[in-house]
C-alpha positions in Angstrom: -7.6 13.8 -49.3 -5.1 11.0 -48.6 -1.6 12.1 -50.3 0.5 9.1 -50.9 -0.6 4.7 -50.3 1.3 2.0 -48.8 4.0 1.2 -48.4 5.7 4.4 -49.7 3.4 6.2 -47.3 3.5 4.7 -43.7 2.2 6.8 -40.8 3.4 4.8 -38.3 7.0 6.0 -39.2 6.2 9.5 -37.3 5.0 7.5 -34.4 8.0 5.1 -33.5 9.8 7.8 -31.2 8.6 10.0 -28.5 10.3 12.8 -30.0 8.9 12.8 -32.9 4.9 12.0 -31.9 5.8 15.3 -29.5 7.1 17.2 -32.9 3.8 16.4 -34.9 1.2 16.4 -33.0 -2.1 19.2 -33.3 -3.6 19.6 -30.0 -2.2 20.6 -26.4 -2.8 21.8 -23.0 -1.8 24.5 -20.5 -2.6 25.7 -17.4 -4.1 29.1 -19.6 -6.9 26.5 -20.7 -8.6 26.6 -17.3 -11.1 28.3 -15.5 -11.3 26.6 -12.0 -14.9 26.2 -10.2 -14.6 27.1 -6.5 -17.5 26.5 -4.2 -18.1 28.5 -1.0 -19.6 28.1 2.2 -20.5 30.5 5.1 -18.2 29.5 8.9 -14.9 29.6 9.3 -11.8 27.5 9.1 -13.8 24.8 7.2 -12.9 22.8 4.0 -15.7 20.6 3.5 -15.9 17.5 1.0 -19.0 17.4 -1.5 -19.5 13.5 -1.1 -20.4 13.2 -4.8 -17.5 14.9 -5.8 -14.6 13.4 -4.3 -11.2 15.6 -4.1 -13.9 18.9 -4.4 -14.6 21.2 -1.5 -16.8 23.7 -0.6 -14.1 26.5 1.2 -15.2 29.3 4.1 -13.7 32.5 2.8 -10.6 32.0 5.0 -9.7 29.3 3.6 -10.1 30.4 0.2 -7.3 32.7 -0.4 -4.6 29.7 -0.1 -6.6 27.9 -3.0 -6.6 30.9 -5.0 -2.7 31.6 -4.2 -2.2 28.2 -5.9 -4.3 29.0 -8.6 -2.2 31.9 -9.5 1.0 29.8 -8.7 -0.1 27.8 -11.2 -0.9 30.5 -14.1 -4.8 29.6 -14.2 -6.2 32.4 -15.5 -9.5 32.5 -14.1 -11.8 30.9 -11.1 -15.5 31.1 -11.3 -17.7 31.5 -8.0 -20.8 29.3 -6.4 -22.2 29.4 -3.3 -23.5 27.0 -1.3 -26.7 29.0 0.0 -28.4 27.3 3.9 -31.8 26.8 3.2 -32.8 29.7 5.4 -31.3 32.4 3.1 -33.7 30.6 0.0 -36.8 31.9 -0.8 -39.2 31.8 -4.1 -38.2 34.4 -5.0 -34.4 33.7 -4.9 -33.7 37.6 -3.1 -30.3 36.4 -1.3 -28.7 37.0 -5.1 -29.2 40.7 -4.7 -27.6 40.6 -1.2 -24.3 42.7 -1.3 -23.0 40.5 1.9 -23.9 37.5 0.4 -20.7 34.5 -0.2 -20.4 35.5 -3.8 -20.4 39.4 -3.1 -17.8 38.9 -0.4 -15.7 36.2 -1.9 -15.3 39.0 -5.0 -13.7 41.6 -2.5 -11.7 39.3 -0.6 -9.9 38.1 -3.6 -9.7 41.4 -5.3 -8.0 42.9 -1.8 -5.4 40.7 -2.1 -4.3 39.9 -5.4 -6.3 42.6 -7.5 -5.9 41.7 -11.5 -3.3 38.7 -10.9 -6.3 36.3 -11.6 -9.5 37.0 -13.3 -13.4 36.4 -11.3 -16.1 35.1 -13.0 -19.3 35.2 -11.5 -22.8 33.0 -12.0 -25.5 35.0 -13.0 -28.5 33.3 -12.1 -31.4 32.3 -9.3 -31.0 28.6 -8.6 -29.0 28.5 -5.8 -30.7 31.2 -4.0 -34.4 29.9 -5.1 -36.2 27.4 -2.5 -37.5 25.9 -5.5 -34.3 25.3 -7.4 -35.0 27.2 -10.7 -32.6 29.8 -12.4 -35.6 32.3 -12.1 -39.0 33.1 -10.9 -41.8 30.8 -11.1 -44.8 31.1 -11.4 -47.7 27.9 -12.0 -44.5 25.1 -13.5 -43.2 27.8 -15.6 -40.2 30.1 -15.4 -40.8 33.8 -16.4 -38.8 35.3 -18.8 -38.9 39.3 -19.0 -39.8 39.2 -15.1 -36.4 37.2 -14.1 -34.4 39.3 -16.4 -35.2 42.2 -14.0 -33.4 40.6 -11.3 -30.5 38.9 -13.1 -29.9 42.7 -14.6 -29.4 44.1 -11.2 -27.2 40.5 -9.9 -25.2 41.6 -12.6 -24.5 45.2 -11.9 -24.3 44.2 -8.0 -21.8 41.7 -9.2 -20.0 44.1 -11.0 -20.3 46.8 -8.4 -18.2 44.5 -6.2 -15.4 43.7 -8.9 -16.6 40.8 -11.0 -14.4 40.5 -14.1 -16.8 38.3 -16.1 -20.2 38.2 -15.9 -21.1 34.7 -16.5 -25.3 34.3 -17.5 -26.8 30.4 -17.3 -30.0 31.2 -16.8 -30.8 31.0 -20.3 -33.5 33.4 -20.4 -34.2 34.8 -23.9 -32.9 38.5 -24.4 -31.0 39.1 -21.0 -27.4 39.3 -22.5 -28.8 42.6 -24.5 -30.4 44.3 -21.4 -27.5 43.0 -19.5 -25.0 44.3 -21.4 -27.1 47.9 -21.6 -27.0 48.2 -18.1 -23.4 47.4 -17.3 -22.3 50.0 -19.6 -25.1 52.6 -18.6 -23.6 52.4 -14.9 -19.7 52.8 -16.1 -19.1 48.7 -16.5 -18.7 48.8 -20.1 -15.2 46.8 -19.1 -16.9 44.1 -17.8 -17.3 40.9 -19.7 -19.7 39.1 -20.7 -19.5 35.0 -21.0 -22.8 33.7 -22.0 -24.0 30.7 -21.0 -25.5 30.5 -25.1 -25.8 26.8 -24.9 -27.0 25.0 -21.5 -28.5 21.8 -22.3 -31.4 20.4 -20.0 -28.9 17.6 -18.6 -28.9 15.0 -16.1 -25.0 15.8 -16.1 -25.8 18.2 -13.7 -26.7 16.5 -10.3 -23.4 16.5 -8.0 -23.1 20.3 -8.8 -26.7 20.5 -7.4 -25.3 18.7 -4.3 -22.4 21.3 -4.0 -24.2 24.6 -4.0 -27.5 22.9 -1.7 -30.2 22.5 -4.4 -30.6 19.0 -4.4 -34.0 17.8 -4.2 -35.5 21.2 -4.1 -35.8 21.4 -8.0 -39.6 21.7 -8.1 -40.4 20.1 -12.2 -37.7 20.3 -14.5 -35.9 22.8 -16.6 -36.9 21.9 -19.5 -39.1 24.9 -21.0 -36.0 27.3 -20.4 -33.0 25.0 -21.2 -32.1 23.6 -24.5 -33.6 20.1 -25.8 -30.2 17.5 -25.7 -31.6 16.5 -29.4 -30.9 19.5 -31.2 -28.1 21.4 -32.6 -29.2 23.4 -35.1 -31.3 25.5 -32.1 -27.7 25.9 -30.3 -26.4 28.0 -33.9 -29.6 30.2 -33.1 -28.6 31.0 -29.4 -25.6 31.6 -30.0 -25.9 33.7 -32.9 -28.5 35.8 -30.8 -25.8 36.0 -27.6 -23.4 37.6 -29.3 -25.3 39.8 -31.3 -26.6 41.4 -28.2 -23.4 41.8 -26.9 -21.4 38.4 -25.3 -17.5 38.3 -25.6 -17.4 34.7 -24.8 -19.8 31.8 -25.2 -20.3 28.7 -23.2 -21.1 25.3 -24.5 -22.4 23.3 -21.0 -22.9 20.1 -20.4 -18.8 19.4 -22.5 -17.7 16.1 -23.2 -21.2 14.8 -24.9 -21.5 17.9 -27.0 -17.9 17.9 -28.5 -20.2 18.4 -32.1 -21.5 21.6 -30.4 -18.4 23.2 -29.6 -17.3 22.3 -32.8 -19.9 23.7 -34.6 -20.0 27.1 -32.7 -16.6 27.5 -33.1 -16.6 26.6 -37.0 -19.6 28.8 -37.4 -18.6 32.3 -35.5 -14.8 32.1 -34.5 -16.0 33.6 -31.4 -13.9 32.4 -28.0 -15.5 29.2 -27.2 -15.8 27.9 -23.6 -16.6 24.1 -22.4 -18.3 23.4 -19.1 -16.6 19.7 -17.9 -19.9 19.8 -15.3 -20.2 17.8 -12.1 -21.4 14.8 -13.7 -18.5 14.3 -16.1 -15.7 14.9 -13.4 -17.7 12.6 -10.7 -17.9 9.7 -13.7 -14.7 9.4 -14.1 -12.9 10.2 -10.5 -15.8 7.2 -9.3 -13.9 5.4 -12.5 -10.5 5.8 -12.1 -11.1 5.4 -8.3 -12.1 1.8 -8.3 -9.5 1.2 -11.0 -11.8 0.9 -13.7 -9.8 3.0 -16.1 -6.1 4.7 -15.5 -5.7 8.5 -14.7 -4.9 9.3 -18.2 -8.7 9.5 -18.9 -8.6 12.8 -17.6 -5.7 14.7 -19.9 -7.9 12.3 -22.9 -10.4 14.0 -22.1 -9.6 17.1 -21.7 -7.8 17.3 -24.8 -10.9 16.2 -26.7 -12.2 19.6 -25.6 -9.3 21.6 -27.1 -9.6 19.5 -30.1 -13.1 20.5 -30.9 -12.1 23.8 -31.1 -12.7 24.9 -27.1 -10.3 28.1 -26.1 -11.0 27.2 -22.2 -12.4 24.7 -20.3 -14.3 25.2 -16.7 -13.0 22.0 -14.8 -12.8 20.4 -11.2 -9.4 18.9 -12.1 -8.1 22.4 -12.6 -6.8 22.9 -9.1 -4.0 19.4 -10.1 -3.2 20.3 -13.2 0.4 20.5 -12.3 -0.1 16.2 -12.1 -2.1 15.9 -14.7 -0.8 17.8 -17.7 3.3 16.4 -16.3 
Protein backbone atom coordinates (compact mmCIF):
# COMPACT_ATOMS: atom_id res chain seq x y z
CA UNK A 1 0.00 0.00 0.00
CA UNK A 2 1.99 3.01 -1.10
CA UNK A 3 0.89 6.08 1.32
CA UNK A 4 1.79 9.31 -0.33
CA UNK A 5 3.40 10.07 -4.52
CA UNK A 6 5.93 12.26 -5.68
CA UNK A 7 7.23 14.77 -4.98
CA UNK A 8 5.43 15.25 -1.56
CA UNK A 9 6.59 11.75 -0.76
CA UNK A 10 10.44 11.21 -1.50
CA UNK A 11 12.18 8.22 0.11
CA UNK A 12 15.34 9.25 -0.59
CA UNK A 13 14.99 12.12 2.03
CA UNK A 14 15.57 9.27 4.88
CA UNK A 15 18.53 8.09 3.09
CA UNK A 16 20.81 11.34 2.68
CA UNK A 17 22.53 10.89 6.14
CA UNK A 18 24.05 8.05 7.88
CA UNK A 19 22.29 8.82 10.85
CA UNK A 20 19.23 8.63 9.69
CA UNK A 21 19.47 5.30 7.27
CA UNK A 22 20.95 3.78 10.90
CA UNK A 23 17.55 5.31 12.66
CA UNK A 24 15.14 3.58 10.05
CA UNK A 25 16.31 0.70 8.99
CA UNK A 26 14.42 -3.16 9.78
CA UNK A 27 17.08 -5.70 9.83
CA UNK A 28 20.42 -6.20 11.97
CA UNK A 29 23.07 -8.36 13.22
CA UNK A 30 24.80 -9.54 16.44
CA UNK A 31 27.13 -11.79 17.53
CA UNK A 32 23.80 -13.73 19.29
CA UNK A 33 22.85 -14.54 15.54
CA UNK A 34 25.57 -17.16 15.33
CA UNK A 35 26.21 -20.65 15.88
CA UNK A 36 29.88 -21.32 14.84
CA UNK A 37 30.90 -24.76 12.96
CA UNK A 38 34.09 -26.16 14.47
CA UNK A 39 35.71 -29.15 12.85
CA UNK A 40 37.92 -31.56 14.76
CA UNK A 41 40.71 -33.83 14.21
CA UNK A 42 42.49 -36.52 16.25
CA UNK A 43 46.83 -35.47 17.12
CA UNK A 44 47.94 -32.87 18.83
CA UNK A 45 49.06 -29.35 18.60
CA UNK A 46 47.66 -29.26 14.98
CA UNK A 47 45.50 -26.58 13.22
CA UNK A 48 44.99 -27.78 9.84
CA UNK A 49 43.53 -25.79 6.69
CA UNK A 50 40.57 -27.47 4.73
CA UNK A 51 41.94 -26.42 1.22
CA UNK A 52 38.44 -25.76 -0.03
CA UNK A 53 37.66 -23.67 2.67
CA UNK A 54 40.19 -21.19 3.04
CA UNK A 55 40.53 -19.33 6.68
CA UNK A 56 38.62 -22.79 8.07
CA UNK A 57 40.48 -25.40 10.21
CA UNK A 58 40.08 -28.64 11.37
CA UNK A 59 41.51 -28.09 15.36
CA UNK A 60 43.09 -31.16 17.64
CA UNK A 61 41.29 -30.84 20.96
CA UNK A 62 44.16 -28.78 22.43
CA UNK A 63 43.93 -26.46 20.30
CA UNK A 64 40.33 -26.04 20.48
CA UNK A 65 39.77 -24.49 23.78
CA UNK A 66 41.49 -21.10 22.58
CA UNK A 67 38.93 -21.05 19.63
CA UNK A 68 36.17 -21.53 21.92
CA UNK A 69 37.55 -18.89 24.55
CA UNK A 70 37.18 -16.44 21.64
CA UNK A 71 33.96 -17.62 20.84
CA UNK A 72 32.67 -16.75 24.20
CA UNK A 73 34.84 -13.47 24.16
CA UNK A 74 32.82 -12.64 21.50
CA UNK A 75 29.16 -13.52 22.91
CA UNK A 76 28.41 -16.33 20.30
CA UNK A 77 26.14 -18.25 21.79
CA UNK A 78 26.64 -21.55 20.40
CA UNK A 79 29.34 -23.87 18.35
CA UNK A 80 28.24 -26.96 16.73
CA UNK A 81 30.69 -30.08 16.48
CA UNK A 82 32.04 -32.34 13.29
CA UNK A 83 34.58 -34.64 13.15
CA UNK A 84 36.88 -35.35 10.79
CA UNK A 85 36.78 -39.31 11.09
CA UNK A 86 40.50 -41.38 9.44
CA UNK A 87 39.24 -43.84 7.25
CA UNK A 88 40.13 -46.63 9.51
CA UNK A 89 37.58 -45.76 12.23
CA UNK A 90 34.64 -45.87 9.01
CA UNK A 91 32.83 -48.84 8.53
CA UNK A 92 29.25 -49.68 6.75
CA UNK A 93 27.84 -49.60 9.30
CA UNK A 94 29.05 -46.18 10.63
CA UNK A 95 29.74 -47.80 14.60
CA UNK A 96 32.54 -45.01 15.50
CA UNK A 97 29.22 -42.69 16.17
CA UNK A 98 28.39 -44.75 19.21
CA UNK A 99 32.01 -44.59 20.46
CA UNK A 100 32.07 -42.63 23.84
CA UNK A 101 35.95 -41.76 23.12
CA UNK A 102 35.22 -40.75 19.86
CA UNK A 103 36.33 -36.56 18.73
CA UNK A 104 32.79 -35.50 19.17
CA UNK A 105 32.22 -37.35 22.69
CA UNK A 106 35.46 -35.88 23.95
CA UNK A 107 35.42 -32.51 22.37
CA UNK A 108 31.75 -32.24 24.56
CA UNK A 109 33.68 -32.87 27.92
CA UNK A 110 36.63 -30.88 27.24
CA UNK A 111 34.58 -27.85 26.64
CA UNK A 112 32.05 -28.52 29.29
CA UNK A 113 35.24 -28.87 31.97
CA UNK A 114 36.26 -25.67 31.34
CA UNK A 115 33.63 -23.32 30.66
CA UNK A 116 30.42 -25.39 31.68
CA UNK A 117 27.13 -23.36 30.52
CA UNK A 118 29.18 -20.11 29.30
CA UNK A 119 28.53 -21.26 25.64
CA UNK A 120 26.05 -23.71 24.39
CA UNK A 121 27.11 -27.46 22.25
CA UNK A 122 25.34 -28.56 19.56
CA UNK A 123 25.95 -31.80 18.36
CA UNK A 124 25.35 -33.67 14.60
CA UNK A 125 23.22 -36.40 14.83
CA UNK A 126 23.83 -38.46 12.05
CA UNK A 127 26.04 -41.51 10.21
CA UNK A 128 27.89 -39.82 7.37
CA UNK A 129 31.03 -39.10 8.71
CA UNK A 130 31.51 -42.24 10.44
CA UNK A 131 30.06 -44.41 7.33
CA UNK A 132 32.74 -45.83 4.65
CA UNK A 133 30.06 -45.20 2.26
CA UNK A 134 29.28 -41.64 3.05
CA UNK A 135 25.51 -41.89 3.88
CA UNK A 136 23.71 -40.43 6.96
CA UNK A 137 22.53 -44.09 7.74
CA UNK A 138 22.59 -47.68 6.86
CA UNK A 139 22.42 -49.00 3.56
CA UNK A 140 21.41 -51.50 2.32
CA UNK A 141 21.11 -52.39 -1.97
CA UNK A 142 21.31 -48.00 -2.99
CA UNK A 143 18.87 -47.33 -0.46
CA UNK A 144 19.02 -45.86 3.07
CA UNK A 145 16.89 -47.53 5.78
CA UNK A 146 14.70 -45.77 7.70
CA UNK A 147 13.28 -47.40 11.08
CA UNK A 148 16.70 -49.44 11.09
CA UNK A 149 19.04 -46.07 11.21
CA UNK A 150 16.69 -44.52 13.59
CA UNK A 151 17.89 -47.25 16.08
CA UNK A 152 21.32 -46.00 16.00
CA UNK A 153 20.76 -42.23 15.70
CA UNK A 154 18.42 -42.83 19.08
CA UNK A 155 21.22 -44.14 21.05
CA UNK A 156 24.07 -41.26 19.25
CA UNK A 157 21.65 -39.08 20.68
CA UNK A 158 21.41 -40.23 24.29
CA UNK A 159 25.40 -41.05 24.13
CA UNK A 160 25.61 -37.46 23.05
CA UNK A 161 23.59 -36.30 25.64
CA UNK A 162 25.13 -38.57 28.21
CA UNK A 163 28.31 -36.65 27.62
CA UNK A 164 26.75 -32.99 27.94
CA UNK A 165 25.40 -32.10 24.51
CA UNK A 166 23.07 -29.00 24.93
CA UNK A 167 21.37 -29.45 21.45
CA UNK A 168 20.78 -32.37 19.76
CA UNK A 169 21.03 -31.44 16.27
CA UNK A 170 19.31 -34.42 13.64
CA UNK A 171 20.26 -34.10 9.57
CA UNK A 172 19.77 -37.33 8.84
CA UNK A 173 16.41 -36.62 7.71
CA UNK A 174 14.97 -39.88 8.41
CA UNK A 175 11.14 -39.90 8.77
CA UNK A 176 9.85 -40.23 12.51
CA UNK A 177 13.29 -40.01 14.43
CA UNK A 178 12.74 -36.54 16.16
CA UNK A 179 9.52 -38.43 18.04
CA UNK A 180 11.53 -41.58 19.19
CA UNK A 181 14.38 -39.26 19.77
CA UNK A 182 12.81 -37.06 21.79
CA UNK A 183 11.01 -40.21 23.87
CA UNK A 184 14.15 -41.50 24.69
CA UNK A 185 16.05 -38.36 25.88
CA UNK A 186 13.31 -37.79 28.27
CA UNK A 187 12.86 -41.59 29.30
CA UNK A 188 16.67 -41.47 30.39
CA UNK A 189 16.37 -37.95 32.47
CA UNK A 190 17.32 -35.65 29.24
CA UNK A 191 14.09 -34.13 28.99
CA UNK A 192 16.41 -30.60 29.09
CA UNK A 193 18.03 -31.41 26.20
CA UNK A 194 17.10 -29.73 22.96
CA UNK A 195 16.22 -30.62 20.09
CA UNK A 196 17.18 -28.63 16.66
CA UNK A 197 15.90 -30.54 13.72
CA UNK A 198 17.38 -30.56 10.67
CA UNK A 199 13.31 -30.33 9.14
CA UNK A 200 14.53 -29.11 5.87
CA UNK A 201 17.92 -30.53 4.28
CA UNK A 202 17.76 -30.19 0.69
CA UNK A 203 19.70 -32.84 -1.57
CA UNK A 204 22.43 -30.00 -2.51
CA UNK A 205 25.51 -29.83 -4.39
CA UNK A 206 26.18 -26.80 -1.82
CA UNK A 207 27.44 -29.34 0.25
CA UNK A 208 30.94 -30.53 -1.18
CA UNK A 209 33.83 -28.61 0.80
CA UNK A 210 32.01 -29.71 4.11
CA UNK A 211 32.44 -33.19 2.73
CA UNK A 212 36.13 -32.39 2.29
CA UNK A 213 36.27 -31.15 6.03
CA UNK A 214 34.93 -34.09 7.98
CA UNK A 215 36.84 -36.92 5.25
CA UNK A 216 33.85 -38.02 3.13
CA UNK A 217 34.76 -36.85 -0.04
CA UNK A 218 34.56 -39.33 -2.67
CA UNK A 219 33.22 -41.99 -0.51
CA UNK A 220 29.56 -41.06 -1.14
CA UNK A 221 28.46 -44.34 -2.78
CA UNK A 222 24.96 -42.95 -5.16
CA UNK A 223 23.43 -39.94 -3.95
CA UNK A 224 21.06 -38.79 -1.23
CA UNK A 225 18.42 -38.25 -2.97
CA UNK A 226 15.66 -40.81 -1.68
CA UNK A 227 16.18 -39.44 1.91
CA UNK A 228 16.88 -35.72 1.33
CA UNK A 229 14.38 -33.23 0.10
CA UNK A 230 13.93 -32.59 -3.84
CA UNK A 231 15.55 -28.60 -4.35
CA UNK A 232 12.13 -28.15 -6.47
CA UNK A 233 9.71 -28.14 -3.88
CA UNK A 234 8.47 -26.14 -1.08
CA UNK A 235 5.32 -27.10 -0.27
CA UNK A 236 6.97 -30.71 0.98
CA UNK A 237 9.40 -28.49 3.31
CA UNK A 238 5.70 -27.03 5.26
CA UNK A 239 5.06 -30.88 5.67
CA UNK A 240 8.50 -31.76 7.41
CA UNK A 241 8.43 -29.19 9.34
CA UNK A 242 5.02 -29.37 10.52
CA UNK A 243 5.76 -33.18 11.32
CA UNK A 244 9.27 -32.09 13.31
CA UNK A 245 7.77 -30.17 15.60
CA UNK A 246 4.88 -31.98 16.28
CA UNK A 247 7.00 -34.82 17.47
CA UNK A 248 8.77 -32.70 19.62
CA UNK A 249 11.73 -30.14 17.91
CA UNK A 250 12.38 -26.72 19.70
CA UNK A 251 14.20 -25.42 16.78
CA UNK A 252 14.13 -26.11 13.11
CA UNK A 253 16.84 -25.94 10.46
CA UNK A 254 16.46 -24.64 6.97
CA UNK A 255 20.00 -26.20 5.17
CA UNK A 256 21.35 -25.40 2.24
CA UNK A 257 20.60 -20.98 3.35
CA UNK A 258 21.19 -18.42 0.99
CA UNK A 259 19.14 -20.22 -2.10
CA UNK A 260 16.27 -21.02 0.06
CA UNK A 261 15.66 -17.54 1.62
CA UNK A 262 11.59 -18.45 0.35
CA UNK A 263 12.00 -21.47 2.65
CA UNK A 264 12.90 -19.81 5.71
CA UNK A 265 10.48 -17.39 5.00
CA UNK A 266 7.85 -19.60 4.64
CA UNK A 267 8.56 -21.66 7.81
CA UNK A 268 8.85 -18.84 9.75
CA UNK A 269 5.50 -17.21 8.41
CA UNK A 270 3.79 -20.46 8.79
CA UNK A 271 4.72 -21.78 12.53
CA UNK A 272 6.55 -18.85 14.40
CA UNK A 273 8.79 -21.54 15.50
CA UNK A 274 12.70 -20.45 16.08
CA UNK A 275 14.09 -20.75 12.66
CA UNK A 276 17.70 -21.65 11.95
CA UNK A 277 19.74 -21.12 8.53
CA UNK A 278 22.69 -23.38 7.54
CA UNK A 279 25.27 -20.80 5.40
CA UNK A 280 26.91 -24.50 4.28
CA UNK A 281 30.39 -24.97 2.87
CA UNK A 282 29.46 -24.21 -0.56
CA UNK A 283 28.07 -20.72 0.10
CA UNK A 284 31.04 -19.57 2.42
CA UNK A 285 33.80 -21.20 -0.12
CA UNK A 286 31.78 -19.10 -3.19
CA UNK A 287 32.28 -16.18 -1.88
CA UNK A 288 35.74 -16.27 0.19
CA UNK A 289 37.15 -17.87 -3.63
CA UNK A 290 35.13 -14.41 -4.72
CA UNK A 291 36.14 -11.80 -2.63
CA UNK A 292 39.70 -13.45 -2.68
CA UNK A 293 40.53 -12.83 -6.24
CA UNK A 294 38.74 -9.42 -5.96
CA UNK A 295 35.84 -10.28 -7.69
CA UNK A 296 33.42 -8.66 -5.25
CA UNK A 297 34.33 -6.52 -1.94
CA UNK A 298 34.04 -8.08 1.63
CA UNK A 299 30.79 -6.52 2.22
CA UNK A 300 29.18 -9.55 0.38
CA UNK A 301 29.41 -11.24 3.46
CA UNK A 302 27.40 -8.87 6.22
CA UNK A 303 24.78 -8.64 2.60
CA UNK A 304 24.51 -11.82 2.91
CA UNK A 305 24.09 -12.50 6.03
CA UNK A 306 21.59 -10.01 6.61
CA UNK A 307 19.44 -11.52 3.85
CA UNK A 308 19.13 -14.40 6.33
CA UNK A 309 17.88 -12.32 9.20
CA UNK A 310 15.63 -10.68 6.77
CA UNK A 311 13.80 -13.80 5.80
CA UNK A 312 12.83 -14.25 9.11
CA UNK A 313 16.09 -16.56 10.39
CA UNK A 314 16.58 -16.22 14.43
CA UNK A 315 20.29 -17.80 13.88
CA UNK A 316 22.51 -18.56 11.42
CA UNK A 317 25.27 -21.62 11.45
CA UNK A 318 28.27 -19.85 9.65
CA UNK A 319 32.11 -20.27 8.88
CA UNK A 320 32.47 -16.43 9.15
CA UNK A 321 31.32 -16.66 12.69
CA UNK A 322 34.69 -16.93 14.34
CA UNK A 323 35.47 -12.82 12.53
CA UNK A 324 32.46 -11.38 13.26
CA UNK A 325 34.13 -8.76 15.29
CA UNK A 326 35.46 -7.50 11.44
CA UNK A 327 32.67 -8.13 9.82
CA UNK A 328 29.67 -6.84 11.58
CA UNK A 329 32.29 -3.22 12.63
Amino acid sequence: MITGKFPNLRLRRSRKNDWSRRLIEENNLSSSDFILPIFLIEGRNKKQPIKSMPGVFRYTLDKLTPFVEKAIKNKIPMIALFPYTEKRKKNILGTEALNEDNLVCKAIQVVKKKYKNEIGIMCDVALDPYTSHGHDGLLKSGYVLNDETIDVLVDQSILQAQMGCDVLAPSDMMDGRIGLIRKALDKNGFDMTQILSYAVKYASSYYGPFRDAVGSKGLLKGDKKNYQMDFKNSNEALREVALDIKEGADMVMVKPGLPYLDIIKLVKENFKVPVMAYQVSGEYSLLINAINKGFVDRNVILESLIGFKRAGANAIVSYYADRLDKILK
